[in-house]
Backbone as JSON, one array per atom type, in Angstrom:
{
  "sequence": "XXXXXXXXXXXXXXXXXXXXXXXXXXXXXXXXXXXXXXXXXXXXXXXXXXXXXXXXXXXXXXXXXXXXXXXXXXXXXXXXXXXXXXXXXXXXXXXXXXXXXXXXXXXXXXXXXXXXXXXXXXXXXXXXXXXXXXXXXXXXXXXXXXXXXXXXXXXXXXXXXXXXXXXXXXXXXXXXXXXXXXXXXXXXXXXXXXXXXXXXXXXXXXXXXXXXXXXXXXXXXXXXXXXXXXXXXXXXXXXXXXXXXXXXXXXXXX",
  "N": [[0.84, -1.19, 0.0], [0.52, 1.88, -0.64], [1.06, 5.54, 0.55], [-1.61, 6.71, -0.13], [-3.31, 4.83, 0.67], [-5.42, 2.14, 1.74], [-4.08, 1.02, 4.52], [-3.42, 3.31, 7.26], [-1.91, 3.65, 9.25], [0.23, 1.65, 11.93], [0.1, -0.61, 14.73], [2.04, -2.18, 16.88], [2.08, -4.16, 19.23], [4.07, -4.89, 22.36], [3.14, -5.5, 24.64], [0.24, -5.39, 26.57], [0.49, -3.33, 28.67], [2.59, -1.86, 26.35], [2.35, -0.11, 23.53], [3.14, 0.91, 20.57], [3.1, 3.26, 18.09], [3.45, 3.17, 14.31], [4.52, 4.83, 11.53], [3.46, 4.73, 7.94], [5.83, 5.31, 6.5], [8.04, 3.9, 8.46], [7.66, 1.12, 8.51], [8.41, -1.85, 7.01], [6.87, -4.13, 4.56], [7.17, -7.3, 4.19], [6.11, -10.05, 2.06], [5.68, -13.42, 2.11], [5.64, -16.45, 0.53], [3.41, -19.26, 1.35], [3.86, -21.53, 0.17], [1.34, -23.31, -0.79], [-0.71, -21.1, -1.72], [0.31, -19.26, -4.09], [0.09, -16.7, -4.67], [-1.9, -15.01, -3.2], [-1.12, -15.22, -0.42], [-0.6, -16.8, 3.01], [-0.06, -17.07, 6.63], [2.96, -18.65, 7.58], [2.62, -20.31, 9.5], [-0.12, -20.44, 9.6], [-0.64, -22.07, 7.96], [0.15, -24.49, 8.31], [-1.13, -24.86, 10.32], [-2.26, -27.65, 10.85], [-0.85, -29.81, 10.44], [1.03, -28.41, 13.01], [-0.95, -28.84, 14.82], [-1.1, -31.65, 15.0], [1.0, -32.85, 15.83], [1.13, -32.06, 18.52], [-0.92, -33.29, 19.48], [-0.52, -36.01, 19.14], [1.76, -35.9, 20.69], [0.12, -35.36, 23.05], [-0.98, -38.18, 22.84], [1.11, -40.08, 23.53], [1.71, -39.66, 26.01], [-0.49, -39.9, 27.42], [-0.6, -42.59, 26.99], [1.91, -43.71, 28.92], [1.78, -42.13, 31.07], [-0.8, -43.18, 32.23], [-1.76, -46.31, 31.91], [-3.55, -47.79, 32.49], [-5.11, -51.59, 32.53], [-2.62, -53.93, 32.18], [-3.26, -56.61, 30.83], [-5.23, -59.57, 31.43], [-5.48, -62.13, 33.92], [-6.52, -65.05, 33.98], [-8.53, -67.78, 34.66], [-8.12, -71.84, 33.49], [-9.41, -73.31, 34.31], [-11.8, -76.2, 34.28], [-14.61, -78.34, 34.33], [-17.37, -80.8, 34.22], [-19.49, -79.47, 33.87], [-18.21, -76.94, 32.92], [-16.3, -74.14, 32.82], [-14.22, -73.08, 35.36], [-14.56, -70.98, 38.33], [-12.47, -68.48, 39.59], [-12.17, -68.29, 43.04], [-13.19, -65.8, 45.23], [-11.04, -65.18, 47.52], [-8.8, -66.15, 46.07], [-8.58, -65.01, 44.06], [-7.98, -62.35, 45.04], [-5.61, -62.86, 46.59], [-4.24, -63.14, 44.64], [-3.65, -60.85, 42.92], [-2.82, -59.45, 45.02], [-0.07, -60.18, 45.0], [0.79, -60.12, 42.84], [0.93, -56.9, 42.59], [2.64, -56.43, 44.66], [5.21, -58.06, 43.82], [8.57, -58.7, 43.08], [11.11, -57.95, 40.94], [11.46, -60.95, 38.78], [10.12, -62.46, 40.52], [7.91, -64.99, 41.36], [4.2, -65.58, 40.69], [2.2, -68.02, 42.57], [-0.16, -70.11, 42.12], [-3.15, -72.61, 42.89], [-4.37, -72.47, 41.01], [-5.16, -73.42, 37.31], [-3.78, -70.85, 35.35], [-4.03, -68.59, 32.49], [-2.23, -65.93, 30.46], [-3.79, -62.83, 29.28], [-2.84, -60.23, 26.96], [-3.64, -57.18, 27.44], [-2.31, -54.26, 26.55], [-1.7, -52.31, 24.25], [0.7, -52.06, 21.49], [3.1, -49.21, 21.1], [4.14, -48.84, 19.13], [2.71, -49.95, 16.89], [0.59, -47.88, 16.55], [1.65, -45.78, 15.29], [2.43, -43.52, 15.98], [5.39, -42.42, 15.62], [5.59, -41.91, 13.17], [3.67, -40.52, 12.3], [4.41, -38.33, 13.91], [7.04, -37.18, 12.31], [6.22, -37.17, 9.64], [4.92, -34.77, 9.83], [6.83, -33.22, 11.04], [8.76, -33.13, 9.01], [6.82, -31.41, 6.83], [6.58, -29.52, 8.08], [9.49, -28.28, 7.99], [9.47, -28.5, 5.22], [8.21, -26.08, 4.69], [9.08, -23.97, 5.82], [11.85, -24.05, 4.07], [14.05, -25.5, 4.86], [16.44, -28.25, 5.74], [16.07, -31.86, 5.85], [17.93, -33.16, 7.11], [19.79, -31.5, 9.1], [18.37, -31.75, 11.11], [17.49, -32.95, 14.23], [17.49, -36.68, 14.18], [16.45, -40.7, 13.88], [17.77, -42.17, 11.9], [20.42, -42.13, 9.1], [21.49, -40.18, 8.94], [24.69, -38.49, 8.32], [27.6, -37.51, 8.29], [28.51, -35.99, 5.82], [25.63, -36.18, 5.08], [24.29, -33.75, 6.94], [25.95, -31.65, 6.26], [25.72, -31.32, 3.45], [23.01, -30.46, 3.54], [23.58, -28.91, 5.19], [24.57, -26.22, 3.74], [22.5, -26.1, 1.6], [20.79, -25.34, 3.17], [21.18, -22.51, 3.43], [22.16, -21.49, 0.77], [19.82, -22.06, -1.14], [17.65, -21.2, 1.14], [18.1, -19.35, 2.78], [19.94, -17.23, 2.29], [18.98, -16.23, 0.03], [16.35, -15.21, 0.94], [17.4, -13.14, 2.8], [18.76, -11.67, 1.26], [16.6, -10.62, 0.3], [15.47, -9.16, 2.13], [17.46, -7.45, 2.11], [17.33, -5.84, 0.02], [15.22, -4.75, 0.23], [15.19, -3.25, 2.98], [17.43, -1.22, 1.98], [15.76, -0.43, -0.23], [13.81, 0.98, 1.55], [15.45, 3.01, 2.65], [16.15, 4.33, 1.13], [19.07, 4.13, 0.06], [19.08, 2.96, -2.79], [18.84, 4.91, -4.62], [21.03, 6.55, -4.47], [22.75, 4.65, -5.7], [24.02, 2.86, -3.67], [23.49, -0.37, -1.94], [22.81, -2.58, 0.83], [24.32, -5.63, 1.63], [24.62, -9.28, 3.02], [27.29, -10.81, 4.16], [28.76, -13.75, 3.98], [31.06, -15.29, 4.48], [32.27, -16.06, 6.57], [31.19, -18.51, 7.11], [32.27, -21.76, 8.16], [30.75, -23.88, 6.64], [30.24, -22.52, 4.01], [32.56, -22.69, 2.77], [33.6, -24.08, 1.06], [32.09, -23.8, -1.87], [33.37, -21.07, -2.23], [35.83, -21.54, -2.59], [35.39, -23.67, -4.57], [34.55, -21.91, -6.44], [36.78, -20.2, -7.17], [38.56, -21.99, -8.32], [37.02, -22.52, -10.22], [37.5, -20.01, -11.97], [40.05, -20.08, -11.91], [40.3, -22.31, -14.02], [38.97, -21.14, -16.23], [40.58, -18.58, -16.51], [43.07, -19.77, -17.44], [42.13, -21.58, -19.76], [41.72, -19.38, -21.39], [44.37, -18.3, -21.93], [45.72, -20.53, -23.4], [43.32, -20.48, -25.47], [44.6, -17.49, -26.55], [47.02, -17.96, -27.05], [47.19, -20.49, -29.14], [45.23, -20.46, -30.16], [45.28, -18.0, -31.66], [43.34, -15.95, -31.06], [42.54, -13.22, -29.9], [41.24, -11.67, -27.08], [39.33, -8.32, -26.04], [39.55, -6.14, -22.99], [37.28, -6.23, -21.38], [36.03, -8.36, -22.69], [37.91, -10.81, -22.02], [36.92, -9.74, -18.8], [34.1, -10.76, -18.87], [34.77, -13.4, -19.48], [36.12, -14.5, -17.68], [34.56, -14.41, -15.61], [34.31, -12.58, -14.29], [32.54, -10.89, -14.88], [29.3, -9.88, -15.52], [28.16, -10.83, -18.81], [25.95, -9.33, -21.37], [23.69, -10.62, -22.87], [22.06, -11.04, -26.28]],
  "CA": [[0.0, 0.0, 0.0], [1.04, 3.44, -0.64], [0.56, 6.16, 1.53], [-2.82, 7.31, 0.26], [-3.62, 3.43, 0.43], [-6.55, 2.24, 3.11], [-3.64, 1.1, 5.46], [-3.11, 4.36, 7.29], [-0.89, 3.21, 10.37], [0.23, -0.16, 12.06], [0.22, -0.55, 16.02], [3.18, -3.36, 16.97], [1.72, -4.81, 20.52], [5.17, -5.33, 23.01], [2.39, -6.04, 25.98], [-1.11, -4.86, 26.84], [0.89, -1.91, 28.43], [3.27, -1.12, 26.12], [2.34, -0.34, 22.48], [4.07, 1.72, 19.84], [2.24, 3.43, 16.66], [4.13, 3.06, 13.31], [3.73, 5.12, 10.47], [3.81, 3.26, 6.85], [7.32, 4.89, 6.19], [8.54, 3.38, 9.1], [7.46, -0.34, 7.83], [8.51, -2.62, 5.44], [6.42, -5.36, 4.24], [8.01, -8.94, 2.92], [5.34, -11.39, 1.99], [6.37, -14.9, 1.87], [4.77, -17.37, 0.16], [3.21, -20.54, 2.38], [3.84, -22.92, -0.55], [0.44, -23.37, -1.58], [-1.02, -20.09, -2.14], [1.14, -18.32, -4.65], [-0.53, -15.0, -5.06], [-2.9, -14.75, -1.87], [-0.18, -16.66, 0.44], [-1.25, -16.55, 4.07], [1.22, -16.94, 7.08], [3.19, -20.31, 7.35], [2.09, -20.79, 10.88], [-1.35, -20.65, 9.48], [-0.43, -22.79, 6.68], [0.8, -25.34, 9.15], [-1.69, -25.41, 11.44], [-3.09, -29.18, 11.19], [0.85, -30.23, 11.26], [1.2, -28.58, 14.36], [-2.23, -29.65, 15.95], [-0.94, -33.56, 14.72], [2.23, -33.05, 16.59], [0.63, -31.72, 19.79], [-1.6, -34.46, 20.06], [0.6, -37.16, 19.23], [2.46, -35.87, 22.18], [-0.66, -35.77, 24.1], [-1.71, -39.63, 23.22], [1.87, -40.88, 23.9], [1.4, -39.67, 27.25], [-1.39, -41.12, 27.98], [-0.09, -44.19, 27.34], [2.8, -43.63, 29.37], [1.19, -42.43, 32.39], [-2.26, -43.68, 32.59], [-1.61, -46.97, 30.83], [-4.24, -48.98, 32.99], [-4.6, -52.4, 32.55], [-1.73, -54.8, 30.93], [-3.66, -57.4, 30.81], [-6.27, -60.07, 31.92], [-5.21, -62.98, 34.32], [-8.17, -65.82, 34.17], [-8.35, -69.13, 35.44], [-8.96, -72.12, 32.44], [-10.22, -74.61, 35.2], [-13.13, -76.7, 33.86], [-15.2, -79.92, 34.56], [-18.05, -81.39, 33.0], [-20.0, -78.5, 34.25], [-18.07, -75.79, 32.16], [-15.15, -73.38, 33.14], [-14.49, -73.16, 37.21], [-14.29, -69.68, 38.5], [-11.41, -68.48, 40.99], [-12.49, -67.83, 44.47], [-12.66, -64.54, 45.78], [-9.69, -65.42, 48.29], [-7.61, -66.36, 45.09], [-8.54, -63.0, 43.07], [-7.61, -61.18, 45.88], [-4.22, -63.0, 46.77], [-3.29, -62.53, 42.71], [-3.64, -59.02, 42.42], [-1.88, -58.64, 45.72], [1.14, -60.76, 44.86], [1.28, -59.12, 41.13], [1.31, -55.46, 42.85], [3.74, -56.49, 45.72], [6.14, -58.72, 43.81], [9.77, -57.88, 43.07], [11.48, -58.75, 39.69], [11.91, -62.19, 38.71], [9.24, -63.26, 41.3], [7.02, -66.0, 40.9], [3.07, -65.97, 41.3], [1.96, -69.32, 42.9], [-1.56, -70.21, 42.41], [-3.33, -73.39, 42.91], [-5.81, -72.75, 39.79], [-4.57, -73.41, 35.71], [-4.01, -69.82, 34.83], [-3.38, -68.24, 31.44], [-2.47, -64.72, 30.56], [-3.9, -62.36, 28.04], [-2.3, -59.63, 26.86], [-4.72, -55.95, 26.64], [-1.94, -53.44, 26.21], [-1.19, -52.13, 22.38], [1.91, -51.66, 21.34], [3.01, -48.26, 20.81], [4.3, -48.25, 17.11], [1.51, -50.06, 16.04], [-0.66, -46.53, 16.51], [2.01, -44.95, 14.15], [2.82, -42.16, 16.74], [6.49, -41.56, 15.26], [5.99, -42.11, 11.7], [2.93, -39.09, 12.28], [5.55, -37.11, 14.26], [7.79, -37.57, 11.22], [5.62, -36.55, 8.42], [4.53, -33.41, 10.53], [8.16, -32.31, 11.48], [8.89, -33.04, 7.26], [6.1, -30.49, 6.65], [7.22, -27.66, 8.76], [10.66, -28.29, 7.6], [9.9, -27.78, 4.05], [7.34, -25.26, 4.5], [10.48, -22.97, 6.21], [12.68, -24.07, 2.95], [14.87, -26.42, 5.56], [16.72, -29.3, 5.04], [15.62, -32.69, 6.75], [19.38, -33.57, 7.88], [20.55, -30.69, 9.93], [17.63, -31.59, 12.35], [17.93, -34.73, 14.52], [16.54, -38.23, 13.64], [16.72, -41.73, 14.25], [18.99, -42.52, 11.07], [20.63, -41.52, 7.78], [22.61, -38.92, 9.36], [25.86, -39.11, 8.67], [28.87, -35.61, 8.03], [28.04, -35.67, 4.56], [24.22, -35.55, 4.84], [24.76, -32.63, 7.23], [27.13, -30.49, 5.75], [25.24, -31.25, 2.34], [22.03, -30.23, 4.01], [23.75, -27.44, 5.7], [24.73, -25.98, 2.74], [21.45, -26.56, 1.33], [19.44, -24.3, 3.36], [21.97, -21.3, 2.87], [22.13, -21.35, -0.83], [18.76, -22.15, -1.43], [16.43, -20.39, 1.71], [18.52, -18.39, 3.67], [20.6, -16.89, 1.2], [18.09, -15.39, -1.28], [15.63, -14.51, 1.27], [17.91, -12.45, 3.22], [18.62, -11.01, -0.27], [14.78, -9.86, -0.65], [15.24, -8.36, 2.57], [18.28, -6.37, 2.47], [17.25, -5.09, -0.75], [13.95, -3.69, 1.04], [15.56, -2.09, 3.49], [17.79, -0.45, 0.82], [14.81, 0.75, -0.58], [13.23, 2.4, 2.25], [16.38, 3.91, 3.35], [16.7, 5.4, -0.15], [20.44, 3.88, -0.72], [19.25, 2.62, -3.79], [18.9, 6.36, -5.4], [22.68, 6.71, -4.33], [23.67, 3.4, -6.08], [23.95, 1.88, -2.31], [22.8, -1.23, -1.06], [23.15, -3.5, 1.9], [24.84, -7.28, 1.44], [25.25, -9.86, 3.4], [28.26, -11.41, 3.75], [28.98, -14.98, 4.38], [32.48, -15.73, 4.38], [32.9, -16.84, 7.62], [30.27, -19.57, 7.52], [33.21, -22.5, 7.24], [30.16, -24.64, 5.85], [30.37, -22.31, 2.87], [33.93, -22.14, 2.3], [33.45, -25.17, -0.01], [32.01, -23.07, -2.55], [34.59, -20.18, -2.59], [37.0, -22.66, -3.14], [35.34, -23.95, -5.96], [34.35, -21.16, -7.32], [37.86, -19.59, -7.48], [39.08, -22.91, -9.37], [36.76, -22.44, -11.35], [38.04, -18.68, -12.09], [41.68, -20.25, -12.48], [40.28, -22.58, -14.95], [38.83, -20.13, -17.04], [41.9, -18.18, -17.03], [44.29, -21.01, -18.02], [41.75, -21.78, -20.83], [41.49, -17.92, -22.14], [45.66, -18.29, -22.65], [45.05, -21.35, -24.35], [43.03, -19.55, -26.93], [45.05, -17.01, -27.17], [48.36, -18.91, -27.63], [47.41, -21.73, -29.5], [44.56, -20.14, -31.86], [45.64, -16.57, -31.87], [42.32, -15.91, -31.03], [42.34, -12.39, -28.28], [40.23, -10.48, -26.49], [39.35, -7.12, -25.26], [39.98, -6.35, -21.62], [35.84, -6.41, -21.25], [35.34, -9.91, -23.21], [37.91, -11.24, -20.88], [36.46, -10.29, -17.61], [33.16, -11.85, -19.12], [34.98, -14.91, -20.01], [36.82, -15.53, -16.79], [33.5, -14.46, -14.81], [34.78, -11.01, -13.45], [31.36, -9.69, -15.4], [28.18, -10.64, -16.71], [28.05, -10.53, -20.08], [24.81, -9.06, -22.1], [22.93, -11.29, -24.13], [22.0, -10.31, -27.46]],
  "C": [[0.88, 1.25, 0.0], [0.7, 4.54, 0.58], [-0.83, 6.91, 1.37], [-3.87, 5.59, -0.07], [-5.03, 3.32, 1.72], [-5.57, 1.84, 4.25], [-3.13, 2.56, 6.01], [-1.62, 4.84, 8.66], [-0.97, 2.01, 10.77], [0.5, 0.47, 13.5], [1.16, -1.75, 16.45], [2.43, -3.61, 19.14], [3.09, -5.14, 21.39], [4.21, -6.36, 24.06], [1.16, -5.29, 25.89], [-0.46, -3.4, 27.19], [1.59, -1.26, 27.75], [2.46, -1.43, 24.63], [2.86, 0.83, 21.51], [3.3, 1.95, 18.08], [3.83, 3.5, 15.71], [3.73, 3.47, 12.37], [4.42, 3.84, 9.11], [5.34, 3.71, 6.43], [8.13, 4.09, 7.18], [8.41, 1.33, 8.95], [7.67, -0.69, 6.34], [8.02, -4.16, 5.22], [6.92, -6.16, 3.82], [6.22, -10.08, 3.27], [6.16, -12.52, 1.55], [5.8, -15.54, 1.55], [4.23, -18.79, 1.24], [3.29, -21.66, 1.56], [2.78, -23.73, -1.03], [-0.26, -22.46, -2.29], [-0.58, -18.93, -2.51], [1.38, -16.59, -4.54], [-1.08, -14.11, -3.49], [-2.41, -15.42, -0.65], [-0.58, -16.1, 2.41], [0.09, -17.37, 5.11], [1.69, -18.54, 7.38], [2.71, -20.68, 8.33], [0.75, -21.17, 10.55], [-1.56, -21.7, 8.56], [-0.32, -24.48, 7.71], [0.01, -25.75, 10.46], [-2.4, -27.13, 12.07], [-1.18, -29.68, 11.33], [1.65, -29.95, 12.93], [0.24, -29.48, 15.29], [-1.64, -31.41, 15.59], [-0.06, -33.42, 15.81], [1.77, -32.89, 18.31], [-0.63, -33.0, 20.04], [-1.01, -36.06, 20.07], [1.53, -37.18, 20.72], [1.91, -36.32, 23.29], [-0.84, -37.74, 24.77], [-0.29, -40.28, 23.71], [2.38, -40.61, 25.87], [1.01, -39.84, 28.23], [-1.09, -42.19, 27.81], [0.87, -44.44, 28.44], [2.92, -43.52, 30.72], [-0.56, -42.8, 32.92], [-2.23, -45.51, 31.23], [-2.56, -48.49, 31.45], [-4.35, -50.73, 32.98], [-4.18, -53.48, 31.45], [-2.25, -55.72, 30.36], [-4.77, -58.23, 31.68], [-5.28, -61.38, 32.69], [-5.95, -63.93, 34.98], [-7.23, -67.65, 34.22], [-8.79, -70.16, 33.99], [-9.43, -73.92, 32.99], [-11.26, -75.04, 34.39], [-13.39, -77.7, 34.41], [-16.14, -79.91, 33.73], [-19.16, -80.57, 32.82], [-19.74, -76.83, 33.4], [-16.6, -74.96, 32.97], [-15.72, -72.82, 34.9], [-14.31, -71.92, 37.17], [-13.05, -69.53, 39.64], [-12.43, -68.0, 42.07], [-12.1, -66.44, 44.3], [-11.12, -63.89, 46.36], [-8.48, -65.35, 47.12], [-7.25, -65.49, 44.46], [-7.57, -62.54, 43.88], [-6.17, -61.45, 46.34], [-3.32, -62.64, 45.04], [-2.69, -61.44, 43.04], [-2.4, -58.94, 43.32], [-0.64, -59.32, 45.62], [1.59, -59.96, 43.57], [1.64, -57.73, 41.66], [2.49, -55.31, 43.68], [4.96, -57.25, 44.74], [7.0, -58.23, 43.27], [9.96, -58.62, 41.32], [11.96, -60.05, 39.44], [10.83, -62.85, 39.55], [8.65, -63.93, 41.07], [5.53, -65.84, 41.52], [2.82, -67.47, 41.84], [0.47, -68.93, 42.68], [-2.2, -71.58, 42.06], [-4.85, -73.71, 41.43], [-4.53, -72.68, 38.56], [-4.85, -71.78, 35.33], [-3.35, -69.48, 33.19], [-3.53, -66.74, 31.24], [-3.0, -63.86, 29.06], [-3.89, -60.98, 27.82], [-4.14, -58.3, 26.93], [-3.92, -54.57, 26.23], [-1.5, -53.55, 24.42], [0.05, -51.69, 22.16], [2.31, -50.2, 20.58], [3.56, -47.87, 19.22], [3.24, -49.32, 16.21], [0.3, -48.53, 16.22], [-0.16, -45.84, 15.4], [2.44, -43.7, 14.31], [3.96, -41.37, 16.13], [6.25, -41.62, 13.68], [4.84, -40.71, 11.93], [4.11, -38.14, 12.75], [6.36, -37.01, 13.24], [7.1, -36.99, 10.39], [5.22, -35.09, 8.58], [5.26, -32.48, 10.8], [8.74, -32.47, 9.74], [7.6, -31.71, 6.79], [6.13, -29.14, 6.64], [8.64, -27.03, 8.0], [10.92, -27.4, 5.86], [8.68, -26.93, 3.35], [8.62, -23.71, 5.04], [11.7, -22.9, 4.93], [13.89, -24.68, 3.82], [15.34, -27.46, 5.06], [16.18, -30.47, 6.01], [17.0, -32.9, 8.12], [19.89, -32.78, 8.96], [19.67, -31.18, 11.27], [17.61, -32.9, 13.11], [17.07, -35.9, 14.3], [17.6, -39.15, 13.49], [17.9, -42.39, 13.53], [19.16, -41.83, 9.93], [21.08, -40.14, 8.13], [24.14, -39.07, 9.27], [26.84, -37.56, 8.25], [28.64, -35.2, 6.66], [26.65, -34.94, 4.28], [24.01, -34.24, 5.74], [24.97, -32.01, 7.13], [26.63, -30.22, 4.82], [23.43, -30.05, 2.98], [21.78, -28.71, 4.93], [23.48, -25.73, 4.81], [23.79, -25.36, 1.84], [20.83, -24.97, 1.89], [20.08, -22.59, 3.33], [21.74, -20.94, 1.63], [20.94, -21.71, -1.69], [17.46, -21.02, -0.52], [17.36, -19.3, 2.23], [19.53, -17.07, 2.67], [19.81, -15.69, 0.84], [17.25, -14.65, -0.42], [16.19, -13.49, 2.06], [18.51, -11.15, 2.11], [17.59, -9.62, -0.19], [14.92, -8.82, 0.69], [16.02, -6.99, 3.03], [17.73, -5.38, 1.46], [15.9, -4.46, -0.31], [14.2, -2.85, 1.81], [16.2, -0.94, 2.77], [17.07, 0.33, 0.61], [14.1, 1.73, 0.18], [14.14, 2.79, 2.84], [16.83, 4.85, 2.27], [18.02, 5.04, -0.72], [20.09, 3.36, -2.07], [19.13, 3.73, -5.06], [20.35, 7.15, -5.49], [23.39, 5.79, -4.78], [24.66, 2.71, -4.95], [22.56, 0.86, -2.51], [23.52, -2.31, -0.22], [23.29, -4.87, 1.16], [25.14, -7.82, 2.28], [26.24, -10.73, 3.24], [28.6, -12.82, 4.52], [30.03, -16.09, 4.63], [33.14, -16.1, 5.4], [32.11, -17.79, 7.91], [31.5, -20.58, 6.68], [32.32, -23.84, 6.19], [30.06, -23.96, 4.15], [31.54, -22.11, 1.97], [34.28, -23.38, 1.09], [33.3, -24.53, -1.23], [32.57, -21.58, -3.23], [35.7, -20.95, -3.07], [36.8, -23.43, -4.92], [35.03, -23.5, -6.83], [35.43, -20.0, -7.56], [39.26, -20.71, -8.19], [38.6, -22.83, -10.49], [37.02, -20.89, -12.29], [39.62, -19.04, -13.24], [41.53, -21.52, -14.03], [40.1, -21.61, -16.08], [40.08, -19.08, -17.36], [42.88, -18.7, -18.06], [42.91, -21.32, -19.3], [41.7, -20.44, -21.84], [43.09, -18.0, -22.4], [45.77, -18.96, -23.5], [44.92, -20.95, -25.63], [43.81, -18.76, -27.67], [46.05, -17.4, -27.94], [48.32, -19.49, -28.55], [46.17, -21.4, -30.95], [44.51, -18.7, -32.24], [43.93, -15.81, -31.88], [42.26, -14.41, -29.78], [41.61, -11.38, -28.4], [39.97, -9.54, -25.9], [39.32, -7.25, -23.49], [38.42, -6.56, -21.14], [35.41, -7.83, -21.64], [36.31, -10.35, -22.1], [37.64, -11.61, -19.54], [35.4, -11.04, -17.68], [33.19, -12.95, -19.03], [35.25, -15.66, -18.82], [35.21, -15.69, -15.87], [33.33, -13.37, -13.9], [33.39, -10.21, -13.5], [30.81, -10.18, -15.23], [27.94, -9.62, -17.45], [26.19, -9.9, -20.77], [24.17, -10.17, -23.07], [22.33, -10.59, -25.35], [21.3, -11.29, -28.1]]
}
């Protein structure tokens, strides 16, 4: 919006008591896309909201299992006669239980009835708890423009996938969008009417020092191939086609 736009000021909230008016030169808008809605893109948090709500309840149910995980099982008698299946005594119930709650590890129940046990707890990766946590934390990841690797998990981590992954979210998200936003500030500071603008610089990230390296071989190739030419097919070039050639420029298309 411009300034005779319908936004006419913005209020920034610190706390209920503190708040701070902003006129529109004082703001600079960046929209970001949420990765589905190109044009009309709405905020990733909002974008993301059933990924979070999965994750927060996944948490919830593995909790409930964890501390409210009632009972393990059934422990029934498979007495019979000609009459049908015997029942335990009261007396017998009641010594079970209290030998199962009192007994130490390794202990032995005794009981004078044929018992058999049957399982009622579920096993917790049959629900599917981490493979949901998993698809939900993949979501967020590459709704931010992240890589999977930098973040921790069970396997397939190894210095390569890491470093590759490091790499990754520099020269792909972090990179460019830090880009979009220096060059905004630029603009509302006016340096770009003075042929200023702000850059970040990245030359001490040693995960990127890979790419200076190989992109100053690839410099010295280009060199050593531009003598080449000249030498060998008498072929030379102005001090302008050179820097083009080695990579000093960019060249114009035509």
């Amino acid at each position: 919006m411009d300034k005779g736009g319908l936004i006419k000021d913005y209020v920034y909230n610190f706390n209920e008591d503190n708040k701070e008016k902003l006129t529109n030169e004082e703001v600079i808008i960046i929209q970001t896309t949420d990765g589905v809605n190109i044009l009309n893109s709405v905020s990733r948090i909002e974008s993301l909201k059933y990924p979070l709500s999965n994750i927060k309840a996944q948490y919830n149910k593995r909790n409930v299992l964890l501390e409210n995980i009632g009972a393990i099982g059934i422990l029934s008698t498979t007495n019979s006669d000609l009459g049908g299946a015997l029942p335990m005594s009261p007396e017998e119930k009641q010594q079970i239980q209290r030998d199962w709650y009192n007994r130490s590890k390794d202990e032995l129940i005794i009981s004078e009835s044929d018992v058999k046990w049957t399982p009622m707890s579920f096993p917790t990766k049959d629900l599917m708890l981490f493979d949901e946590l998993k698809a939900d934390k993949l979501a967020i990841i590459d709704a931010f423009g992240l890589n999977y690797y930098i973040f921790s998990n069970e396997s397939g981590s190894t210095y390569s996938n890491v470093n590759y992954g490091e790499r990754l979210c520099y020269t792909s998200t972090i990179i460019p969008e830090a880009k979009r936003i220096y060059d905004n500030i630029s603009e509302q500071l006016g340096l770009d009417k003075e042929g200023l603008r702000l850059v970040a610089d990245y030359e001490h990230l040693p995960v990127l020092q890979n790419d200076i390296l190989q992109e100053s071989q690839a410099f010295d190739y280009r060199a050593s191939a531009l003598i080449k030419i000249e030498q060998e097919l008498g072929i030379f070039l102005s001090d302008e086609e050179k820097k083009i050639f080695i990579g000093l420029k960019k060249g114009v298309q035509k």
